[in-house]
MIGU-315920 format. One record per residue: residue number from 1; chain; residue in three letters; x, y, z of N, C-alpha, C, CB in turn. Coordinates in steps of 0.1 Angstrom, whole numbers. Glycine has a CB too. Layout:
! MIGU-315920
+-----+------+------+-------+-------+-------+-------+-------+-------+-------+-------+-------+-------+-------+-------+
! pos ! unit ! code !  n_c1 !  n_c2 !  n_c3 ! ca_c1 ! ca_c2 ! ca_c3 !  c_c1 !  c_c2 !  c_c3 ! cb_c1 ! cb_c2 ! cb_c3 !
+-----+------+------+-------+-------+-------+-------+-------+-------+-------+-------+-------+-------+-------+-------+
! NUM !    A !  ALA !     X !     Y !     Z !     X !     Y !     Z !     X !     Y !     Z !     X !     Y !     Z !
...
+-----+------+------+-------+-------+-------+-------+-------+-------+-------+-------+-------+-------+-------+-------+
This chain:
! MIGU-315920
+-----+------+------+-------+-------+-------+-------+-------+-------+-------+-------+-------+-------+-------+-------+
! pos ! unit ! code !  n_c1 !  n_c2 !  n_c3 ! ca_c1 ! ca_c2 ! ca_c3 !  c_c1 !  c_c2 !  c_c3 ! cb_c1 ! cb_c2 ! cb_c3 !
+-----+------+------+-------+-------+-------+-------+-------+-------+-------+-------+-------+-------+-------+-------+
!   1 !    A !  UNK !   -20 !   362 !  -289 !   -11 !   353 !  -281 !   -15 !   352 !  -266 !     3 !   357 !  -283 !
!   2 !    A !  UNK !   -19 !   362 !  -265 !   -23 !   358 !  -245 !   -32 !   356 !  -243 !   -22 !   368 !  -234 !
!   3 !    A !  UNK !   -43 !   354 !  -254 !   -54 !   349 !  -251 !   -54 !   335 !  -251 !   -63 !   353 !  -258 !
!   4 !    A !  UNK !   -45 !   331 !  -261 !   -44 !   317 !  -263 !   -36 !   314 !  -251 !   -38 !   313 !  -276 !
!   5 !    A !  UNK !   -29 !   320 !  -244 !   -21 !   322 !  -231 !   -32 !   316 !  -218 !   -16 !   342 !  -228 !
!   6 !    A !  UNK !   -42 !   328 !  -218 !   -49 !   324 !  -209 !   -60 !   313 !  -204 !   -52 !   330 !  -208 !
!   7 !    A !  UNK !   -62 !   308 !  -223 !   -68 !   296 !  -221 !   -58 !   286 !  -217 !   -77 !   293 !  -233 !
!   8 !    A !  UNK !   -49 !   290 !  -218 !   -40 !   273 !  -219 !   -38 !   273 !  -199 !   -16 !   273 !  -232 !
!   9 !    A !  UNK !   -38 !   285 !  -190 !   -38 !   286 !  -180 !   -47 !   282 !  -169 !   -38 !   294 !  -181 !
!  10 !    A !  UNK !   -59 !   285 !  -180 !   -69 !   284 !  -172 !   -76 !   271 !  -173 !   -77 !   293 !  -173 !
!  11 !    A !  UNK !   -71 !   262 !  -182 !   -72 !   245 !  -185 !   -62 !   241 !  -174 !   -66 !   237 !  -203 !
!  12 !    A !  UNK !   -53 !   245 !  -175 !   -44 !   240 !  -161 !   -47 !   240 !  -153 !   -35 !   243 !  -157 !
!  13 !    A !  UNK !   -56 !   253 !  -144 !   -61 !   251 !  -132 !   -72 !   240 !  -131 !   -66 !   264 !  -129 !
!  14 !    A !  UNK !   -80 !   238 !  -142 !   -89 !   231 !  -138 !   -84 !   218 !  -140 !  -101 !   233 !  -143 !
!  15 !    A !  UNK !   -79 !   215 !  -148 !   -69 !   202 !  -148 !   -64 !   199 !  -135 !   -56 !   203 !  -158 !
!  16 !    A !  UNK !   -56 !   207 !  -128 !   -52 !   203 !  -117 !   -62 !   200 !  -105 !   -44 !   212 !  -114 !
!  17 !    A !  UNK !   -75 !   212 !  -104 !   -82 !   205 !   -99 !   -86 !   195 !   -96 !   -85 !   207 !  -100 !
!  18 !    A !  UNK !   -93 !   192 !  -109 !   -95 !   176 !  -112 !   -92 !   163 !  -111 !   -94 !   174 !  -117 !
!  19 !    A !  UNK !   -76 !   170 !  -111 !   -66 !   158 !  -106 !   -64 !   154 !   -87 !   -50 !   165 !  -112 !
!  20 !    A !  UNK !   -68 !   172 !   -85 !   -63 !   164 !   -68 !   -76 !   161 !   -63 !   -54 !   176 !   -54 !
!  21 !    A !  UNK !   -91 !   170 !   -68 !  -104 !   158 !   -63 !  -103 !   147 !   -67 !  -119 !   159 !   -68 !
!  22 !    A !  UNK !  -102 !   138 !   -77 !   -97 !   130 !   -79 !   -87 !   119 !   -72 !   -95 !   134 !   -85 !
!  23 !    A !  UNK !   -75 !   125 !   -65 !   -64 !   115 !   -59 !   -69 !   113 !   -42 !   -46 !   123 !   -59 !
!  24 !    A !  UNK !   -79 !   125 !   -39 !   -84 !   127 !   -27 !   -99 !   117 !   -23 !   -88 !   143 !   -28 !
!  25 !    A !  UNK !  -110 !   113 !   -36 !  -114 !   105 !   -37 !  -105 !    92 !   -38 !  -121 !   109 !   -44 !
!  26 !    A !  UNK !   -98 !    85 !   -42 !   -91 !    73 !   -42 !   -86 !    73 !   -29 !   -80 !    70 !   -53 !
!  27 !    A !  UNK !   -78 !    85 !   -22 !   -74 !    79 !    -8 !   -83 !    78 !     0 !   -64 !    86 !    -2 !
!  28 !    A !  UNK !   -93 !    87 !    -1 !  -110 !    82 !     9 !  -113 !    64 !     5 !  -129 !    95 !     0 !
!  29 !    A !  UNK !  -111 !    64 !    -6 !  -116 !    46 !    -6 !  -106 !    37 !    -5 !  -122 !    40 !   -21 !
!  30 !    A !  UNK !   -94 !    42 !    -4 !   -81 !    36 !     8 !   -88 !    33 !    16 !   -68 !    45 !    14 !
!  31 !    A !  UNK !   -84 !    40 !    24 !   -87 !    46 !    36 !  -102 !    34 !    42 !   -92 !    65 !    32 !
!  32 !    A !  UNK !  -114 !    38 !    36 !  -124 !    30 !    36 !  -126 !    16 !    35 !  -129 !    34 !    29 !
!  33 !    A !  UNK !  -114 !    11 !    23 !  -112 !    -1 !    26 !  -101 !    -9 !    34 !  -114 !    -6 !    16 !
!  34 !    A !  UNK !   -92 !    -2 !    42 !   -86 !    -4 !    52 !   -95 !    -9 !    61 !   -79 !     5 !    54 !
!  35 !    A !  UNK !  -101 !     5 !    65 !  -108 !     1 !    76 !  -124 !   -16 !    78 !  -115 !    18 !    78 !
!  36 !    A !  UNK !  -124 !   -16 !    62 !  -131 !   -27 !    61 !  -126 !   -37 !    64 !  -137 !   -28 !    52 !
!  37 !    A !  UNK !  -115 !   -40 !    62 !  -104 !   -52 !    59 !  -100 !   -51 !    76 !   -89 !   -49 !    44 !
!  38 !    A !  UNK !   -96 !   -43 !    85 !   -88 !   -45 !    95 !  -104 !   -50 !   104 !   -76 !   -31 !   101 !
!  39 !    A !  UNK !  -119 !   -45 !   103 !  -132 !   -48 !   111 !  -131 !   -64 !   110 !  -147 !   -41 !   104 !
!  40 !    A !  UNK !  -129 !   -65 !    95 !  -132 !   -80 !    91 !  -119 !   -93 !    98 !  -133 !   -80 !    71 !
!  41 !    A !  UNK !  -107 !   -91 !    99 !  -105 !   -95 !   106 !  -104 !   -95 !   123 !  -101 !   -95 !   102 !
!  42 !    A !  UNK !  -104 !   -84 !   125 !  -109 !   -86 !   137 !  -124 !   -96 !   141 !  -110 !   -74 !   140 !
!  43 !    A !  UNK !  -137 !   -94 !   133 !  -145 !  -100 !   137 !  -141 !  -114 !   132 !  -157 !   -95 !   134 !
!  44 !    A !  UNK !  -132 !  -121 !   122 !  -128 !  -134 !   125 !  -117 !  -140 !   134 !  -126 !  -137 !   114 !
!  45 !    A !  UNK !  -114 !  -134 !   146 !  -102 !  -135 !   151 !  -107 !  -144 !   162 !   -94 !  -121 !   154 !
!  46 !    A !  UNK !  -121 !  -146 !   162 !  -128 !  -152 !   174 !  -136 !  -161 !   170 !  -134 !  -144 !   183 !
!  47 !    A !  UNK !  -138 !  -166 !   160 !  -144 !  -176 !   153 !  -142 !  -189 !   157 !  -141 !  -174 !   141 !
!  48 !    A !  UNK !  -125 !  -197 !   156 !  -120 !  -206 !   156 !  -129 !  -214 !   149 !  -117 !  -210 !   167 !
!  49 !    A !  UNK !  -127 !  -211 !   135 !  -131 !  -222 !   129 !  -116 !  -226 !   117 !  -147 !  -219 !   121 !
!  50 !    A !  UNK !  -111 !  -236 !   119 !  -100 !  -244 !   118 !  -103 !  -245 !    98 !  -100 !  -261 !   131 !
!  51 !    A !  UNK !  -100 !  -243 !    89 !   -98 !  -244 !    79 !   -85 !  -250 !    71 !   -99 !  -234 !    79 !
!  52 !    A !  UNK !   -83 !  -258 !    66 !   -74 !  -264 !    58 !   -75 !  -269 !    44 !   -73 !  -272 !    64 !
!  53 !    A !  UNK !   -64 !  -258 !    35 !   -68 !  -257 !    21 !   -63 !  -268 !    18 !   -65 !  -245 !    12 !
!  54 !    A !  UNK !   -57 !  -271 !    10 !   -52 !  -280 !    -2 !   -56 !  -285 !   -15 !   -51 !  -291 !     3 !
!  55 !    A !  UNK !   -44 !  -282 !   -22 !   -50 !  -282 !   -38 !   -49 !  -299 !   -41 !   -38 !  -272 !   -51 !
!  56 !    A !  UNK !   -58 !  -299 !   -55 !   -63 !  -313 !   -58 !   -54 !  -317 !   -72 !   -82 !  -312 !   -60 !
!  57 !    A !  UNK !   -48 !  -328 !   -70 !   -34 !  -332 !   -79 !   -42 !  -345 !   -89 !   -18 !  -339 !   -66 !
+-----+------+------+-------+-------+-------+-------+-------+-------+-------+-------+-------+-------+-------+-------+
């Protein structure tokens, strides 16, 4: 029984691991694409080029 104990333990640790490299990688590519998205408007904020959508009926 406590061996089977210690495997079930020691899946958890690495499970958990796994899980927070994991959530730690996705907030790095937050993060990454924040910073892409706030550059990119900024570099269109000086453009003035006047755009006007409208859908076709």
């Amino acid at each position: 029984m406590l061996k089977g104990f210690g495997w079930g333990l020691a899946a958890g640790v690495v499970n958990f691991r796994i899980d927070t490299w994991s959530n730690s990688y996705d907030d790095e590519m937050y993060k990454d694409s924040l910073d892409v998205f706030k550059e990119s408007d900024r570099k269109d904020e000086n453009n003035h080029i006047g755009v006007i959508a409208t859908l076709k009926k």
